[in-house]
KEPADREN-133764 format. One record per residue: residue in three letters; x, y, z of N, C-alpha, C in turn. Coordinates in steps of 0.001 Angstrom, whole numbers, padded with zeros to 6 digits, always signed. Example, Ala and Ser with C-alpha at 12.3 -4.5 7.8 and 13.67 -1.06 7.14 Angstrom:
! KEPADREN-133764
Ala+013190-005690+007800+012300-004500+007800+013200-003300+007800;Ser+012850-002250+007080+013670-001060+007140+012900+000030+007870;
***
This chain:
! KEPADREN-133764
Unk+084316+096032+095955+084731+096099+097350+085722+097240+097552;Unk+085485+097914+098427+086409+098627+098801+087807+098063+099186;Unk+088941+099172+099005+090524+098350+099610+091009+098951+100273;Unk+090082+099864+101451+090917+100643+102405+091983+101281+101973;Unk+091963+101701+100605+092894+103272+100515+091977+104284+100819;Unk+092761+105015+101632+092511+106765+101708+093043+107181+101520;Unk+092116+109314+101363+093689+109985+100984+093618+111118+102532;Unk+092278+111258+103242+092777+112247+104041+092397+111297+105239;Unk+093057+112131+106542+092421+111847+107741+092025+112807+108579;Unk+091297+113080+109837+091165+113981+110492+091467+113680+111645;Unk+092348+114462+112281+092572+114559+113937+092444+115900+114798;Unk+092470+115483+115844+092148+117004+116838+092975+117077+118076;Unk+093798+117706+117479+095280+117649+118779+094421+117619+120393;Unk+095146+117352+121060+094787+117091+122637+094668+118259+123820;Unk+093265+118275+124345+093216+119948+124628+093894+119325+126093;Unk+094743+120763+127227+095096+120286+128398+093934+119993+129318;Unk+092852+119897+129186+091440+119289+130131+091452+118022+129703;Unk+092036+117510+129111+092230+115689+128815+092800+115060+129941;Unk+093755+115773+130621+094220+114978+131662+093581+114729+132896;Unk+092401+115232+132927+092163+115277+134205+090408+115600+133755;Unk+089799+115624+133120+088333+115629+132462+087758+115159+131296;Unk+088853+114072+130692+087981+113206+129787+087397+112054+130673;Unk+086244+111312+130189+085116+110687+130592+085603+109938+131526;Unk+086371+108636+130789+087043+107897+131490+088670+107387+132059;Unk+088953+107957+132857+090476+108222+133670+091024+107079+134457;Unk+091905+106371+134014+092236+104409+134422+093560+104519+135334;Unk+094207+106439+134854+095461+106429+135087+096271+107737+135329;Unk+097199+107885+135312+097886+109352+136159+098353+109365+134147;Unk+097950+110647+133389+097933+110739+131766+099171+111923+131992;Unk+100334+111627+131589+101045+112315+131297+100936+113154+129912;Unk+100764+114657+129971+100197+115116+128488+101128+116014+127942;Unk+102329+115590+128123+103639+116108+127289+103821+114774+126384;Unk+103745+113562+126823+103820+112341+126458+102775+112291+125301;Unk+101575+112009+125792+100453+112223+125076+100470+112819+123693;Unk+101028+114066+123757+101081+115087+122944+101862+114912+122497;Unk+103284+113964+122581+104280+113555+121674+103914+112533+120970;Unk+103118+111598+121557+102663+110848+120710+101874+110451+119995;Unk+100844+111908+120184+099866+112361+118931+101083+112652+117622;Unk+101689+113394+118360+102516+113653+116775+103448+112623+116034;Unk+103790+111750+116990+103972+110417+116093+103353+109682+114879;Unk+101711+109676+115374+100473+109448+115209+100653+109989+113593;Unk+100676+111599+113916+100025+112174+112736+101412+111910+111602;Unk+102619+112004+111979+103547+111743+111079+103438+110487+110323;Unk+103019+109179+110781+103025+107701+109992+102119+108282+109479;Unk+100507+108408+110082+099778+108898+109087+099769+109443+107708;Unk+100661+110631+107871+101730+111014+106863+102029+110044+105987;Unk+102958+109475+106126+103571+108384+106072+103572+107606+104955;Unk+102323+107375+104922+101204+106409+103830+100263+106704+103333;Unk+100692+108571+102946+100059+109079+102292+098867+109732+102395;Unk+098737+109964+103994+097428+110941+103724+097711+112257+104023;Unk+096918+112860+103456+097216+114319+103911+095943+114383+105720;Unk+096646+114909+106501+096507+114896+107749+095671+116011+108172;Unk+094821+116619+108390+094072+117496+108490+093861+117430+110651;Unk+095161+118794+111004+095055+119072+112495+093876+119721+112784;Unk+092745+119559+113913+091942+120603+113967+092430+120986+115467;Unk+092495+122267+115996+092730+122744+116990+092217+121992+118457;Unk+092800+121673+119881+092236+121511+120432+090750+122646+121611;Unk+089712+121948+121906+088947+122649+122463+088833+121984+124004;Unk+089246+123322+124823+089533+123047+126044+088011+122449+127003;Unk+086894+123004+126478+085721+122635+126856+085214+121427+126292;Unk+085817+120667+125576+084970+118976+125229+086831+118534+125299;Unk+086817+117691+126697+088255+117152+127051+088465+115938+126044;Unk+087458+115071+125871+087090+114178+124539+087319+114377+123206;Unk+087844+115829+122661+087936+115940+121211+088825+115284+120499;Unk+089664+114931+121384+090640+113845+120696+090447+112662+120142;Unk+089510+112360+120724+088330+110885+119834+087103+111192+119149;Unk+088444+111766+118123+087067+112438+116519+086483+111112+116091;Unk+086839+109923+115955+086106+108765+115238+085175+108706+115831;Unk+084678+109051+116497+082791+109222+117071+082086+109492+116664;Unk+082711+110977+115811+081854+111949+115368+081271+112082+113668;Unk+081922+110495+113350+081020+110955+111779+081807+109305+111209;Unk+081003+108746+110419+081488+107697+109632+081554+108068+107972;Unk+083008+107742+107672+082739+108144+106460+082502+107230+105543;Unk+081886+106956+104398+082310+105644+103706+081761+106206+101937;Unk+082365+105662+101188+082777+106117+099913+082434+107478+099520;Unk+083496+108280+100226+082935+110123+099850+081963+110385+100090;Unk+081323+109800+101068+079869+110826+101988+079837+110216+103236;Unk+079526+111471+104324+080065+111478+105961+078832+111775+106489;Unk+078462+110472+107536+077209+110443+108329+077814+111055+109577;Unk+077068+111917+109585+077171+112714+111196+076711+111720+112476;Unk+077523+111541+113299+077224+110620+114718+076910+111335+115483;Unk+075996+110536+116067+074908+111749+117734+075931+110632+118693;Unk+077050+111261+119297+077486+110504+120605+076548+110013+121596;Unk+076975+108803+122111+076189+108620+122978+075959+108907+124179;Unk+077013+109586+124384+077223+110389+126026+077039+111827+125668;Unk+075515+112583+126128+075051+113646+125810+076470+114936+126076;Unk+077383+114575+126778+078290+115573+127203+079557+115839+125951;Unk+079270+114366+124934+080256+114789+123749+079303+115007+122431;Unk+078556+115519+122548+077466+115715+121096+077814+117080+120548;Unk+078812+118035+121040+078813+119473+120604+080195+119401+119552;Unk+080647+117812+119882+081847+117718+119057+081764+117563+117710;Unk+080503+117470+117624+080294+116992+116169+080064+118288+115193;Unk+079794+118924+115632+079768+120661+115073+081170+120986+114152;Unk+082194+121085+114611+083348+121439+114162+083725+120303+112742;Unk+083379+119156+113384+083502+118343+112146+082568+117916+111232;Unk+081499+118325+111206+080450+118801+110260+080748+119816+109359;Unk+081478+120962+110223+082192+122334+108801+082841+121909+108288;Unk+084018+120894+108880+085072+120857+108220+084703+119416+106876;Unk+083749+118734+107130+083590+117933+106334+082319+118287+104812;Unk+081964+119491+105399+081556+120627+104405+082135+121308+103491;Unk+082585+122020+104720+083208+123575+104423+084936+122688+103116;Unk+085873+122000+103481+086773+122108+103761+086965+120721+102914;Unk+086476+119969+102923+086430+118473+102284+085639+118259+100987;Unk+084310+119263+101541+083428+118985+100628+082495+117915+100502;Unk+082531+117080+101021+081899+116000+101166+080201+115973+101512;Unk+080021+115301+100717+077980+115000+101154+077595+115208+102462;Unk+077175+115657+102875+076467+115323+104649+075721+114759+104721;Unk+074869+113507+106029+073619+112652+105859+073472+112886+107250;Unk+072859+113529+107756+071979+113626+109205+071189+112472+109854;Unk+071719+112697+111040+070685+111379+111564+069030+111989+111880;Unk+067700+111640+111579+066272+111911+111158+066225+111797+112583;Unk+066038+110782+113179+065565+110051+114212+066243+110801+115247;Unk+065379+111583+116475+066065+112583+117717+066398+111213+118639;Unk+066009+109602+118374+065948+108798+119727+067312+108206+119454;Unk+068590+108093+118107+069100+107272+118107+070282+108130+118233;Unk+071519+107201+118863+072654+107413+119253+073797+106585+118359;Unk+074994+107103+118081+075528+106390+117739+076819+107048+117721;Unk+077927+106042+117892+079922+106638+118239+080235+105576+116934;Unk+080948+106679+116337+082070+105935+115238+082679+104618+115247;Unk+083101+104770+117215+083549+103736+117911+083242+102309+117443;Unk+082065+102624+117346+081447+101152+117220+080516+100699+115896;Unk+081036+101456+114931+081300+100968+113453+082236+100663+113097;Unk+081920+099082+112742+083141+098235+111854+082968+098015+110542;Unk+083826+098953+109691+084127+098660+108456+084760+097830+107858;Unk+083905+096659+107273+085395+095566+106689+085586+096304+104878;Unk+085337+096624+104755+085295+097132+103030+084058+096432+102329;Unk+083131+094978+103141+082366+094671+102371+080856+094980+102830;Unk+080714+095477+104356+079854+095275+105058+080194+096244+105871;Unk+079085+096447+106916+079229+097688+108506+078501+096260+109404;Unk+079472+096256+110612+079039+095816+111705+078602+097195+112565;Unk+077659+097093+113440+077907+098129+114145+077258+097196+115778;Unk+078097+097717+117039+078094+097270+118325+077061+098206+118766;Unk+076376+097325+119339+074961+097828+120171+075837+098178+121917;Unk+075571+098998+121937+076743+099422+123630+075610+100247+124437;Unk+076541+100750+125422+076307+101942+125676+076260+103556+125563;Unk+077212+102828+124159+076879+104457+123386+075957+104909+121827;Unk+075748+103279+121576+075120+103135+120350+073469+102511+120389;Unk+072865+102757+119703+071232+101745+119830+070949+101522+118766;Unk+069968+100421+118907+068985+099948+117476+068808+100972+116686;Unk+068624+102082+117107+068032+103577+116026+069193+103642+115616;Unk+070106+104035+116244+071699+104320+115697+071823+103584+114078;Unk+072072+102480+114203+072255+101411+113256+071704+101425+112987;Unk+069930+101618+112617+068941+102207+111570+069536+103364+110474;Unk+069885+104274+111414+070178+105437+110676+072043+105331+109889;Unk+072239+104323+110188+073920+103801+109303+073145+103367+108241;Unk+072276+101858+108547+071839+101267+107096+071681+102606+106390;Unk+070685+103258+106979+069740+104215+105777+070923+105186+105098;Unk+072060+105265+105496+072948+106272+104515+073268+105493+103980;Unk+073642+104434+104321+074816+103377+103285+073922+102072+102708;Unk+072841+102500+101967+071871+101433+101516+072372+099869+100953;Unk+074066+100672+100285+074509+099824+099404+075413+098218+099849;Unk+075664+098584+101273+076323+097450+102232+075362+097069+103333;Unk+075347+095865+103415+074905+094732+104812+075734+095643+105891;Unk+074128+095992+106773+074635+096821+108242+074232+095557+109079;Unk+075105+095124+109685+074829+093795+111206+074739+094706+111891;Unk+073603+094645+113141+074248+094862+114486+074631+094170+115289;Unk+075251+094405+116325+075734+093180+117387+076147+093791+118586;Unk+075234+092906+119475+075268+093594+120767+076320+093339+121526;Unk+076919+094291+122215+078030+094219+123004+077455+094140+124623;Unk+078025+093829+125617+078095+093648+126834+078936+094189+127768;Unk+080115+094284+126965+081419+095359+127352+081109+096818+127446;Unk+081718+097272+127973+081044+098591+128722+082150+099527+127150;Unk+083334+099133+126292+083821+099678+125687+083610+099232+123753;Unk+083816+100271+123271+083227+100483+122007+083469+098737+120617;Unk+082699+098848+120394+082805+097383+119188+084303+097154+118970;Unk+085030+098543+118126+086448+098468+117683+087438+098379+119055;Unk+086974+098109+120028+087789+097844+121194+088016+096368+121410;Unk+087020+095807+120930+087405+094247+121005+087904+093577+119876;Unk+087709+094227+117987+088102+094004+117197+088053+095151+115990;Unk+088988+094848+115032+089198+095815+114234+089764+095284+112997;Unk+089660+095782+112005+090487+095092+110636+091855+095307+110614;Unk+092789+094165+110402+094415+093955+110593+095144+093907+108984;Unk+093626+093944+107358+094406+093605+106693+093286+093481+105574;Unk+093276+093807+104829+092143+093044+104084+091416+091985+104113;Unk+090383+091967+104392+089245+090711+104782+090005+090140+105958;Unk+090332+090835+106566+091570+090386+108002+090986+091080+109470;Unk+090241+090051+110137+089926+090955+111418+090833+090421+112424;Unk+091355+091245+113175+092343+091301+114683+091171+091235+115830;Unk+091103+090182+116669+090452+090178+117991+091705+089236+119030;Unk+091316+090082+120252+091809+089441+121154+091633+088386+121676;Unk+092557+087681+122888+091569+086799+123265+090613+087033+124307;Unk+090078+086033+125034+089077+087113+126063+087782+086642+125942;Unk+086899+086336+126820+085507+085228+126516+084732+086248+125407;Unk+084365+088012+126094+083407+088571+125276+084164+089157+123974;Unk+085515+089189+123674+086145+089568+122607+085721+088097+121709;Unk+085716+086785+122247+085272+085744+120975+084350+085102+120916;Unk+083374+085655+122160+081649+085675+121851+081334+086851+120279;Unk+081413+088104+120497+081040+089024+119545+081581+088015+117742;Unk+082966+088311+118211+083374+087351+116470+082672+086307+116353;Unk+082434+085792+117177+081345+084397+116745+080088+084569+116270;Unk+079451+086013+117198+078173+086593+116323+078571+087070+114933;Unk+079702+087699+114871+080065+088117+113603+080116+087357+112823;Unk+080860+086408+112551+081115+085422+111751+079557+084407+111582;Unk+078913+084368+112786+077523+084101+111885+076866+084626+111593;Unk+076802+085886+111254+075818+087006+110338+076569+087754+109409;Unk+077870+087499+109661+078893+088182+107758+078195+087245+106549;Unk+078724+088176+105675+078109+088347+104264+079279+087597+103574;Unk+080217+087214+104566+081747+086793+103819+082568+086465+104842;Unk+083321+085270+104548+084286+084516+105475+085209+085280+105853;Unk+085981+085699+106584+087037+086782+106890+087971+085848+107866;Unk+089154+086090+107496+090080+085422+108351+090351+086595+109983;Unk+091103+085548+110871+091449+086032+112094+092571+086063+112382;Unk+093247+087131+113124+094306+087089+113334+093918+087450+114961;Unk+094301+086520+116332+094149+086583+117565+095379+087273+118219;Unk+095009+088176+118799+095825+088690+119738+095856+088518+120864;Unk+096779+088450+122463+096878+088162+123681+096953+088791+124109;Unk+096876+090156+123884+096086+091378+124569+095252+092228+124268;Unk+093999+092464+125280+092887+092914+124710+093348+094472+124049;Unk+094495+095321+124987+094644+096438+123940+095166+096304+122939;Unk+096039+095274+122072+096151+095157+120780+095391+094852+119739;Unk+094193+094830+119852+093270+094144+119160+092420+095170+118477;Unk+092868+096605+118638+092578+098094+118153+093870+098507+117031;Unk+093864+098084+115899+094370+098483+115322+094171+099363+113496;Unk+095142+099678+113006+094689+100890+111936+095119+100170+111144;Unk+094358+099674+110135+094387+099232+108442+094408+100448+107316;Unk+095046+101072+106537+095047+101931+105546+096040+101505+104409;Unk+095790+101744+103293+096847+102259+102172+097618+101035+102559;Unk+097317+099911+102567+098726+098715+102610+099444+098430+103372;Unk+098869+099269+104451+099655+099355+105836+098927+099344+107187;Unk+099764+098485+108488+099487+097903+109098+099627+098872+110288;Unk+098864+099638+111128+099487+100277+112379+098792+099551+113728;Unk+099690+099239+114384+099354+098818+115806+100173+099063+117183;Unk+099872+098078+117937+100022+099194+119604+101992+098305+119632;Unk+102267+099536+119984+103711+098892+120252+103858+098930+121588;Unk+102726+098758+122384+103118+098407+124109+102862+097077+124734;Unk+102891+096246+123505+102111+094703+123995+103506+093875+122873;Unk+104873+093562+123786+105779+092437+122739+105013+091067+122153;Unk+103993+090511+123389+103634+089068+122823+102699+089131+121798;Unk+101960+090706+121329+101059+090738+120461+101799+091346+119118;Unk+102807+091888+119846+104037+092316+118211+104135+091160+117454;Unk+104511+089789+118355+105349+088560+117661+104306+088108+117029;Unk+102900+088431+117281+101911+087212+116729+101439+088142+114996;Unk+101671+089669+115530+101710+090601+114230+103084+090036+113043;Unk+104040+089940+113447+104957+089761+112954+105147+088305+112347;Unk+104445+087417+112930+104195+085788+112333+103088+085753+111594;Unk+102076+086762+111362+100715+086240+110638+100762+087646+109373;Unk+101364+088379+109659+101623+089989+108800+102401+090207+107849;Unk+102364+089927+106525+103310+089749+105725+103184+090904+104590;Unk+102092+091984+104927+102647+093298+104546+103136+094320+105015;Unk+103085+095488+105140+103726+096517+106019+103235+096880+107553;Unk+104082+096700+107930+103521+096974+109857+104124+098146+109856;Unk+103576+099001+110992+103740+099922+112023+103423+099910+113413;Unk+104753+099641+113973+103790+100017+115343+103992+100966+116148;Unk+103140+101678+117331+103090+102899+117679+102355+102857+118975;Unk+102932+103564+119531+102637+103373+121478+102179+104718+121661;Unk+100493+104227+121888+099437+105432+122347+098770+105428+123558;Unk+100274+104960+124424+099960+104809+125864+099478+105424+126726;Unk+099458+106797+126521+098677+107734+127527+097757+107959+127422;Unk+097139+107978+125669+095607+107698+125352+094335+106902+125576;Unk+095142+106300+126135+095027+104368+126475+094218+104410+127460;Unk+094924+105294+128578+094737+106091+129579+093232+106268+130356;Unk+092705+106679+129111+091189+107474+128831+090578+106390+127969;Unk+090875+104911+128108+090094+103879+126732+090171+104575+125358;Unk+091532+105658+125724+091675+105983+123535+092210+104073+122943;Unk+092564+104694+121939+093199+103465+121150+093834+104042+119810;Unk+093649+103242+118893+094327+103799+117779+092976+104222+116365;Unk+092329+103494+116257+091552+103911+115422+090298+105031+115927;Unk+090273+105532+117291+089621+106260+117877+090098+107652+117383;Unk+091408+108301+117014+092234+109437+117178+092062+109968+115934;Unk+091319+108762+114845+091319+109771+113403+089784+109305+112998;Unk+089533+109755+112131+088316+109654+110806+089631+109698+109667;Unk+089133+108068+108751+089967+107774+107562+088771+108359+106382;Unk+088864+109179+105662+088292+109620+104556+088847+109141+103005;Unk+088066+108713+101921+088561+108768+100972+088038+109640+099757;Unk+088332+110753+099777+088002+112101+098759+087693+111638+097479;Unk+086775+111177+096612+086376+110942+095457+087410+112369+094455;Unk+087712+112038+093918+088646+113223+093197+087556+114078+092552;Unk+086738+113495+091699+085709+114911+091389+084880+115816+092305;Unk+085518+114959+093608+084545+116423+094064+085219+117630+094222;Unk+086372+117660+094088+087185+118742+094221+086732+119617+093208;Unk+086527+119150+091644+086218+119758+090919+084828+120716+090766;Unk+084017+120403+091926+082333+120672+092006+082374+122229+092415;
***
C-alpha cells in the first residue's frame, strides 16, 4: 500500500485573468490576497518536505491554477487528463514537458478521443482510485485511469453535484476519508463504502468546504475558514495538522487539493 509520502509537487502561480475569467466566479476574488495565499500554500508545502516546483502563470488559460486536472500521478508514472471543459485542455501541454522534460517521469496518454477526465475527480486512498462520474469526467475517462494503473481497483461513482468528486470528499489521514455533511456528500460515501476494496474510517465535517483537504508526508492540511470544522479536525486528528485559508480560491470552486499535483519521484529515475 502506498503511505502518501511524496517528494515533489507542482503548482502554477495565479495568472491576473483569474479574477475575472476563470470558469466559475461565486465572488468579488481579491488577487493580491489570492496571491498571498498561494504563497502560503507553497511554503507548508515546503514544509513537509517537498520540493515545490512554481510554473509560471499563463494569462490566456485563467484556470491554470488548478493543475490537479491535468495529470494523475501514481507510483512514478503521470496519466495525462483531457479536461472536461474543452476551454482548459491546452493546460495540459505545459505539464506534460514538465513531467517529461524536468521530472522525468513515464507518460500514459489517454487512446480514446471520446473520454474526459479532471484530476478533480480522482480519489486516491493509497489502496484503490475512486473516480466521480461529473460533468467533467465519463465512463471513458475512468476506462482510461484503470488501463494505466492496472495494479489498483478503479470504482467509478457517479456524482450529481455539479462540483468535482474531491469536493465532497478527500483523504484526512491514512485509510481516513473527510466528507461533509450534506445529503449528496453521504449518498456518494455510501456508494463508496459499498464498492471499496477496504473499510476506511470517516471523519465528518460541517462544512461542505472543509471536506477538501491535503494528506501528505504525515501531515494534515486543511481549510482554516470553517472554526466548527477546525474543532472536529482537532478532536478526531491526532497527527500533524495544518491549516490554511484558500479563501479567494474558493472563490472560483478552487480548494486545496485542486492547486497542486502530489508526485512521488522513484529515486532511480533520476539516475536513467
Amino acid at each position: 500500500m502506498a503511505s502518501h509520502r511524496y517528494t515533489h509537487a507542482i503548482v502554477c502561480r495565479i495568472p491576473n485573468s483569474f479574477k475575472t475569467k476563470a470558469l466559475e466566479i461565486w465572488g468579488e476574488i481579491d488577487l493580491d490576497v489570492a496571491k498571498h495565499q498561494q504563497e502560503e500554500y507553497c511554503k507548508i508545502l515546503r514544509s513537509i518536505g517537498l520540493d515545490v516546483i512554481e510554473l509560471p502563470p499563463d494569462e490566456n488559460l485563467p484556470n491554470c491554477v488548478f493543475v490537479e486536472d491535468t495529470a494523475v500521478v501514481c507510483n512514478g508514472t503521470a496519466l495525462i487528463c483531457r479536461p472536461g471543459h474543452p476551454a482548459r485542455q491546452k493546460e495540459v501541454e505545459i505539464i506534460r514537458t514538465i513531467m517529461k522534460k524536468e521530472l522525468e517521469l513515464p507518460i500514459i496518454e489517454i487512446a480514446d478521443p471520446k473520454a474526459t477526465i479532471d484530476g478533480g475527480d480522482v480519489l486516491f486512498t493509497g489502496r484503490e482510485f475512486f473516480v466521480g462520474l461529473t460533468d467533467h469526467t465519463n465512463e471513458s475517462g475512468a476506462c482510461a485511469l484503470a488501463a494505466a494503473f492496472p495494479e489498483y481497483p478503479v470504482t467509478p461513482i457517479r456524482v450529481t453535484h455539479k462540483l468535482h468528486l474531491k469536493s465532497l470528499l478527500s483523504m484526512a489521514g491514512p485509510d481516513i476519508l473527510c466528507v461533509s455533511e450534506g445529503k449528496e456528500n453521504k449518498s456518494v460515501l455510501k456508494r463508496i463504502e459499498q464498492e471499496a476494496s477496504f473499510r476506511y474510517q470517516t471523519v465528518t465535517v460541517p462544512d461542505p468546504g472543509a471536506a477538501n483537504c491535503i494528506y501528505a508526508n504525515g501531515t494534515l492540511i486543511h481549510a482554516a475558514e470553517f472554526p466548527e470544522s477546525i474543532k472536529v479536525f482537532e478532536e478526531k486528528v491526532d497527527f500533524n495538522r495544518i491549516a490554511l485559508n484558500m479563501s479567494e480560491l474558493r472563490k472560483a470552486n478552487g480548494a486545496l487539493t485542486c492547486s497542486c499535483i502530489l508526485i512521488k519521484k522513484n529515486k532511480y529515475l533520476k539516475k536513467l
